[in-house]
C-alpha positions as CSV (number, residue, x, y, z in Angstrom):
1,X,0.0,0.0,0.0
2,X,1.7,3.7,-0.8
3,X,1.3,5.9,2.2
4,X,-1.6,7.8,1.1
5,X,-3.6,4.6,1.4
6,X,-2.5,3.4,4.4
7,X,-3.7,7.2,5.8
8,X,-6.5,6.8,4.5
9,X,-7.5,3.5,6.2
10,X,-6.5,4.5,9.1
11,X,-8.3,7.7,9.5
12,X,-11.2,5.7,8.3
13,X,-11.2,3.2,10.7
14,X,-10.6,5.7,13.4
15,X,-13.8,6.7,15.9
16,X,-15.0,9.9,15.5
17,X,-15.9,11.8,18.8
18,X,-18.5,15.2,17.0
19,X,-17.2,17.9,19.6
20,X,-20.2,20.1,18.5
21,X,-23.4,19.5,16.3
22,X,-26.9,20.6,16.6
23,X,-28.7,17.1,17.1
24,X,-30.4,16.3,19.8
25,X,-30.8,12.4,21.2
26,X,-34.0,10.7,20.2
27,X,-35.2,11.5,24.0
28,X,-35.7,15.0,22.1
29,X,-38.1,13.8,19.0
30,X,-39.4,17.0,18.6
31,X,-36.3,18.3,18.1
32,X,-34.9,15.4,15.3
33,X,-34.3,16.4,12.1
34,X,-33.6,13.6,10.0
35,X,-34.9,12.8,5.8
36,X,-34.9,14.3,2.3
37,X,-36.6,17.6,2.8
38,X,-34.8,18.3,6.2
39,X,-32.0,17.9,3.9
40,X,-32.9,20.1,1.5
41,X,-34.0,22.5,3.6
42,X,-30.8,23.5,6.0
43,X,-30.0,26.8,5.9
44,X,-27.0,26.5,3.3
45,X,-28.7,25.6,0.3
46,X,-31.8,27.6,1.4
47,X,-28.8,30.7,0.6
48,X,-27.8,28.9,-2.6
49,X,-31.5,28.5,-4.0
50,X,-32.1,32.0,-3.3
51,X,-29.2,33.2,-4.8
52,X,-29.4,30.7,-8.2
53,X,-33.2,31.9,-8.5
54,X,-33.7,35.5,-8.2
55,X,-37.0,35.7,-9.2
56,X,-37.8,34.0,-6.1
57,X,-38.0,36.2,-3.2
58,X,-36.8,35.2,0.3
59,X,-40.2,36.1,1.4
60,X,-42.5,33.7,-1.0
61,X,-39.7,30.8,-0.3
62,X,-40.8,30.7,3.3
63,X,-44.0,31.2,2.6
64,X,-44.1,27.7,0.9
65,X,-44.3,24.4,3.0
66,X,-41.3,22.3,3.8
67,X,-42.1,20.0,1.1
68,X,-42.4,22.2,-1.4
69,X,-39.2,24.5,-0.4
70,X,-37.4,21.3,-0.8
71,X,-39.0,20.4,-4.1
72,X,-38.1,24.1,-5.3
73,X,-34.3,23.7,-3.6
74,X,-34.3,20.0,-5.8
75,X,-35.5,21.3,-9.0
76,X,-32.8,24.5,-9.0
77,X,-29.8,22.5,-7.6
78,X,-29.8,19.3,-8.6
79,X,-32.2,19.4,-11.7
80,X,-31.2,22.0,-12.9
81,X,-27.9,22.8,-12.3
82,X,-25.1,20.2,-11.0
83,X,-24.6,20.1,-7.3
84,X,-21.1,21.2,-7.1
85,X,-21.2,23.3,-4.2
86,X,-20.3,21.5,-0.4
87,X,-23.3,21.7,0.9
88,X,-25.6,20.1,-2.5
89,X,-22.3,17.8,-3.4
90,X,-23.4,16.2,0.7
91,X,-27.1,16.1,-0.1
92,X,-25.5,13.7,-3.1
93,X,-23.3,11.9,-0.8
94,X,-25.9,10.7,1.6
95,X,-28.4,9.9,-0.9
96,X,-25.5,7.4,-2.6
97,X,-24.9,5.9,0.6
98,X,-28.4,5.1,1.4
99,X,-28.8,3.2,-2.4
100,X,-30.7,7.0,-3.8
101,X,-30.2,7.7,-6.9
102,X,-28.7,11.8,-7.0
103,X,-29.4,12.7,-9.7
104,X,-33.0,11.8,-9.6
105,X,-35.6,13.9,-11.3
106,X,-37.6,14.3,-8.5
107,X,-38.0,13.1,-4.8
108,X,-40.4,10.4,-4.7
109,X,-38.0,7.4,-4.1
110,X,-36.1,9.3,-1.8
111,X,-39.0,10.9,0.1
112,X,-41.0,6.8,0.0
113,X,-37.6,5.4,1.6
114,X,-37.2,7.7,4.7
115,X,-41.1,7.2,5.4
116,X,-40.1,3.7,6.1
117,X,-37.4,4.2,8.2
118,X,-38.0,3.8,12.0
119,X,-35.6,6.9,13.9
120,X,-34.3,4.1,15.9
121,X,-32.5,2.3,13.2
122,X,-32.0,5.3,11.2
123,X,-30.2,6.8,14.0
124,X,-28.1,2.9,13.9
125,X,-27.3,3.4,10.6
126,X,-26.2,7.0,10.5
127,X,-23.6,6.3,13.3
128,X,-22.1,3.3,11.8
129,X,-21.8,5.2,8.1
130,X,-20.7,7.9,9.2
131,X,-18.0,6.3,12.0
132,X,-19.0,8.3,15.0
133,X,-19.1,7.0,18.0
134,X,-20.5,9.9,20.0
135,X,-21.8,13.6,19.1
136,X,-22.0,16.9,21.4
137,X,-25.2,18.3,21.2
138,X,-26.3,21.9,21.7
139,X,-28.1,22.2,24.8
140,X,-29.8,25.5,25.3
141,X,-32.5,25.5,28.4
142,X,-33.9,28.6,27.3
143,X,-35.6,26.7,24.5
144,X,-39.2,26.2,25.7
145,X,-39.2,22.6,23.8
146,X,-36.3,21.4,24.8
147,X,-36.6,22.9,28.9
148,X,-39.5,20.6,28.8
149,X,-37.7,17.5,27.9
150,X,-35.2,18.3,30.8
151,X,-37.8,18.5,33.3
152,X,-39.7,15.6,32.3
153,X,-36.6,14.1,33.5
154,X,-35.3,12.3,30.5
155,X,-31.9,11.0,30.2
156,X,-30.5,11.7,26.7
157,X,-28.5,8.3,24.9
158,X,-25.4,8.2,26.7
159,X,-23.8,8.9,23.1
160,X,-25.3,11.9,22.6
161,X,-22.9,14.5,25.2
162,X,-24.8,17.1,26.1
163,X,-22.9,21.0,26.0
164,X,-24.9,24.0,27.6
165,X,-25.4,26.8,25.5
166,X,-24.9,30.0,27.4
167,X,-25.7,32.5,24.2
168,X,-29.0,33.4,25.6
169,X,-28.7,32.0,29.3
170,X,-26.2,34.4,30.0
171,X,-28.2,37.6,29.9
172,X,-30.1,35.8,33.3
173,X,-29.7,38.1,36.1
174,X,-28.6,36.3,38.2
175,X,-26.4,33.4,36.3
176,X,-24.7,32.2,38.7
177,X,-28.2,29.8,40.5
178,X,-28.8,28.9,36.9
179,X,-25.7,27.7,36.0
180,X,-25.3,25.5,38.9
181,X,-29.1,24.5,38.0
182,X,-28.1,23.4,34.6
183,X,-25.0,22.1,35.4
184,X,-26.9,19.4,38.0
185,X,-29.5,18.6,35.5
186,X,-27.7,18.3,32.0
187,X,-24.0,17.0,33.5
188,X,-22.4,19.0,30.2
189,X,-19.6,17.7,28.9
190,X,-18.8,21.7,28.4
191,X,-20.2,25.0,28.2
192,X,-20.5,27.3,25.1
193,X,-20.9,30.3,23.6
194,X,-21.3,31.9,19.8
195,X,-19.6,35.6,19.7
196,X,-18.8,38.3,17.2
197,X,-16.0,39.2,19.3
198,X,-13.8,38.3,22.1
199,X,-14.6,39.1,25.4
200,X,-13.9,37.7,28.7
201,X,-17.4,35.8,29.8
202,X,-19.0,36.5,33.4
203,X,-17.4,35.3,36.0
204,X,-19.8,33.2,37.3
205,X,-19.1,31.1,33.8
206,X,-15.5,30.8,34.4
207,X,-16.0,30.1,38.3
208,X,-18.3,27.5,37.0
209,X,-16.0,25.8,34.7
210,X,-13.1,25.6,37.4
211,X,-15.7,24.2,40.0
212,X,-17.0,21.7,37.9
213,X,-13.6,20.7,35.3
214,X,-15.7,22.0,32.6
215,X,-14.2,23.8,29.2
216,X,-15.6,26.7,27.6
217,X,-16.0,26.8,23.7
218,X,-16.1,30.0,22.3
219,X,-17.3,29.8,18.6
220,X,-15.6,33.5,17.4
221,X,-16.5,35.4,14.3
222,X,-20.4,35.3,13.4
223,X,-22.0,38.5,12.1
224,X,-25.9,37.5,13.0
225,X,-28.5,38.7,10.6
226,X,-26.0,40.6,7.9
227,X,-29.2,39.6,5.4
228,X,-31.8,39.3,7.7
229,X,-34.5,38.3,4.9
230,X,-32.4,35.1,4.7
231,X,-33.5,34.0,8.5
232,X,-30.8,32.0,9.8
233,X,-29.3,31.8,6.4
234,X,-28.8,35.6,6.8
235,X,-25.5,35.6,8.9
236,X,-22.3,36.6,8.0
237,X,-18.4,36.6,9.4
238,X,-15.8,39.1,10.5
239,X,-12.1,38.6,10.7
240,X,-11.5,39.1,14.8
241,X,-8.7,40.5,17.0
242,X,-7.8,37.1,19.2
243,X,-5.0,39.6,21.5
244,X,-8.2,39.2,24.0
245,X,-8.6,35.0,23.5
246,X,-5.0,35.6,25.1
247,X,-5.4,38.2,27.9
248,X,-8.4,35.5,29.1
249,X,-6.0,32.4,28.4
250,X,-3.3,34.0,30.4
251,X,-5.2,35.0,33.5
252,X,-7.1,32.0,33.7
253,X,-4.3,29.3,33.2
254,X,-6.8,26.6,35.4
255,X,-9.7,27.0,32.6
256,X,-9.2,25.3,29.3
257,X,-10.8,26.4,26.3
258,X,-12.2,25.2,23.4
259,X,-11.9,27.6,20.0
260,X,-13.0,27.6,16.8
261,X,-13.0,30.9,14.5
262,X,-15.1,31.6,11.2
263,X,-12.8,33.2,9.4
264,X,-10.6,32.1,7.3
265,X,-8.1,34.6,8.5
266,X,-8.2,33.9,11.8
267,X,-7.0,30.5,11.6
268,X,-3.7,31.0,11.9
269,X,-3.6,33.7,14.8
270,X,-5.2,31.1,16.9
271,X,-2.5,28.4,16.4
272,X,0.0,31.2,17.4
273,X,-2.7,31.8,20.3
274,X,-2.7,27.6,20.8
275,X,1.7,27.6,20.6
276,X,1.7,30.2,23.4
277,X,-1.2,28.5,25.8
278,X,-1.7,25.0,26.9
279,X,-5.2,25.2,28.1
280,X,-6.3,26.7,24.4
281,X,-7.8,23.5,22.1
282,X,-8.1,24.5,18.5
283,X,-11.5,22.8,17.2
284,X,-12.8,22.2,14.0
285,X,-13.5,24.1,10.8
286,X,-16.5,25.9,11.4
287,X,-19.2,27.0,9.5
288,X,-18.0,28.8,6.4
289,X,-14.7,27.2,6.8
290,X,-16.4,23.7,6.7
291,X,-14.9,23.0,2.7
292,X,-12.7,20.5,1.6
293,X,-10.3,22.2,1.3
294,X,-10.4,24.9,4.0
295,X,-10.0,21.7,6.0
296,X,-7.3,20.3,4.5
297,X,-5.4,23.8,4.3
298,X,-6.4,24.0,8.2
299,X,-5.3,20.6,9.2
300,X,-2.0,21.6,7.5
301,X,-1.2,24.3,9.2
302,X,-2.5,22.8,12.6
303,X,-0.4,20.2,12.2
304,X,3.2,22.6,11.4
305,X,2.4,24.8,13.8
306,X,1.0,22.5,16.7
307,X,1.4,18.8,15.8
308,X,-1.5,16.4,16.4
309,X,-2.3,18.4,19.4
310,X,-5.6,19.5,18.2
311,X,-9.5,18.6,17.0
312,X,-9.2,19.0,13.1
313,X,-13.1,18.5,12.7
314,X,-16.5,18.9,14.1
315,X,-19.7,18.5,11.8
316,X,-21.6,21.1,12.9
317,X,-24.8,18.6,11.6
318,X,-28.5,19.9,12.4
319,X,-29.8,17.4,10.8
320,X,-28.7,13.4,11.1
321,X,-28.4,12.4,7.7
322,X,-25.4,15.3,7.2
323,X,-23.1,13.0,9.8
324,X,-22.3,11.1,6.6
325,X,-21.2,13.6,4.3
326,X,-19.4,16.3,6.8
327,X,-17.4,13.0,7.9
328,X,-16.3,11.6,5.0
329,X,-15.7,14.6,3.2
330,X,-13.8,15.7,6.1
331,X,-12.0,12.4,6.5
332,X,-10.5,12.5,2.8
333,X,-9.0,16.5,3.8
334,X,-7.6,15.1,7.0
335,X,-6.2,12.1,5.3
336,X,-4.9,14.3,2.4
337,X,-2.9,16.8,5.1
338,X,-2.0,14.2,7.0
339,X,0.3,11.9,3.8
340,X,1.4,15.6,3.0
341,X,2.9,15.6,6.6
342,X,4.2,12.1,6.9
343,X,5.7,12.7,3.4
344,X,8.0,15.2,4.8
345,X,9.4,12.9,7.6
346,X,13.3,11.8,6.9
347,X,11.7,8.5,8.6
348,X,8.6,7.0,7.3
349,X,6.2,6.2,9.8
350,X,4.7,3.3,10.8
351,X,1.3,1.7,10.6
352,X,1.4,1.7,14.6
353,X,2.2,5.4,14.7
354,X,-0.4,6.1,11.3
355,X,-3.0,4.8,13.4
356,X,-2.1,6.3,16.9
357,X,-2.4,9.9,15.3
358,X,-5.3,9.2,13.7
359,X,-7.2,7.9,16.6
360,X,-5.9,10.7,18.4
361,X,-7.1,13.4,15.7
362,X,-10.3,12.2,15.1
363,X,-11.7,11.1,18.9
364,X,-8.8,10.9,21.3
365,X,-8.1,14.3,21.8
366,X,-12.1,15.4,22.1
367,X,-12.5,12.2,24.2
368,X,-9.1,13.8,27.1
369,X,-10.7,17.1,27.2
370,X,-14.8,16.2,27.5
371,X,-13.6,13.5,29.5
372,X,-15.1,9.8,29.3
């Protein structure tokens, strides 16, 4: 086997811990997104449609059911047009993995086979296609529906890690009660927090995190509602000063966090950030940056600046089926860094240390900061 190849299986044989997604357990069913038209319907190509028919107006596309949004988001992308873009190129991927034919004219067969399918064996079968083995969720208790799954008293899969969500919880009053109410009730693997700009949190969130071992994620860069017409597709990105992300690294050298940017351009201050702070994790390409080759570029300079010291992927999935695609496409950059890397070694490595880096990457490293 050339060394490309024997990267390759062993980043795909490795175990993939999703430090951050959107999906919720099936304790949470009226929270699941899973099928065709949930598909077809995430926010990225709801963007695309919009911007490849211009006669359509944001408004009269929500105005439309689901179904027929994702007939209309079928019919311009992948009818129409060839889905070349990440986001319709996945759609593609998970159809072919589920026997669906991609490029079909409409969505009958597609639509007939996930009306089948039970959400407990779907669920089965996304995991084992897509190779993870557990998946942070997004746990925000100021969400009517899902506060009232948490005090039913439900207790989500084990492989589904729950992360609380401070973006509006942290406006409470008095945070400080609340957190320690959450805390006891969800048992978060971490807490976290999407930001425009860096600033240092409350300090009841960082007192929290020492008492309880618990990272902070900040998720830095999002411009909300740059095209508001566009609903959550409407958001945008700004390049960030991270001087901050190390003024809060440095005077809090017992709290480690978790950080993933949105730009572009950002991704290499925060491996300088990462070289010069311990208790800083660089996670995942986020967003935007979730491309091919964003993540291979990424990975790359990760791994020169930082070795395999970091997470070089989360999916960001809100809906199930997208496991598939964000992994595999994700596995292939990875993989593709990775050789790059090993290529440059005076010493070729070794199956043994192929697949201890890989295992590492892809779960290991999530698996010594969430804890088991």
């Amino acid at each position: 086997m050339t060394l490309a190849e024997r990267v390759a299986a062993a980043v795909d044989a490795a175990p993939i811990i999703d430090l951050h997604t959107h999906l919720f357990a099936p304790q949470f069913p009226a929270l699941n997104l899973w099928g065709v038209d949930e598909l077809l319907t995430y926010h990225y190509l709801v963007a695309e449609t919009l911007r490849a028919e211009p006669k359509v107006t944001p408004e009269a596309f929500f105005a439309l059911d689901k179904k027929a949004q994702a007939d209309l988001v079928w019919a311009s992308l992948f009818v129409r047009r060839s889905p070349l873009s990440e986001a319709t190129a996945g759609v593609a991927t998970v159809l072919a993995a589920f026997g669906l034919d991609p490029a079909a004219p409409d969505l009958r067969e597609a639509r007939a086979f996930f009306a089948e399918r039970r959400v407990e064996d779907h669920l089965e079968d996304v995991l084992r296609l897509s190779g993870v083995s557990a998946l942070a969720m997004t746990n925000d208790p100021t969400d009517p529906v899902e506060r009232a799954v948490w005090d039913s008293g439900a207790t989500p899969d084990p492989r589904f890690y729950t992360a609380l969500r401070l973006d509006r919880l942290i406006l409470t009053e008095d945070l400080a009660p609340e957190l320690e109410r959450w805390i006891a009730r969800m048992r978060p693997r971490y807490l976290a927090i999407s930001v425009n700009e860096v600033s240092a949190p409350p300090r009841a969130v960082l007192d929290a995190c020492r008492d309880h071992g618990l990272p902070f994620a900040m998720m830095i860069g999002v411009r909300r509602a740059v095209n508001p017409r566009l609903g959550v597709a409407g958001d945008g990105v700004s390049t960030v000063d991270l001087t901050p992300l190390e003024r809060l690294a440095g005077e809090n050298p017992d709290v480690r966090f978790l950080v993933t940017t949105l730009a572009r351009e950002n991704t290499h201050p925060l491996c300088v950030v990462a070289r010069k702070f311990a208790n800083v994790l660089p996670f995942g390409c986020w967003w935007f940056m979730n491309n091919p080759s964003l993540i291979e570029e990424t990975t790359m300079m990760r791994l020169e600046m930082l070795g395999p010291t970091f997470v070089p992927q989360h999916s960001d999935a809100r809906v199930l089926d997208q496991l598939i695609y964000k992994w595999r496409h994700a596995r292939r950059s990875i993989a593709s860094a990775l050789t790059r890397r090993y290529g440059a070694m005076p010493v070729p490595p070794t199956d043994a240390q192929i697949e201890r880096d890989a295992r590492a990457l892809l779960g290991g490293i999530a698996k010594e900061w969430l804890g088991s």
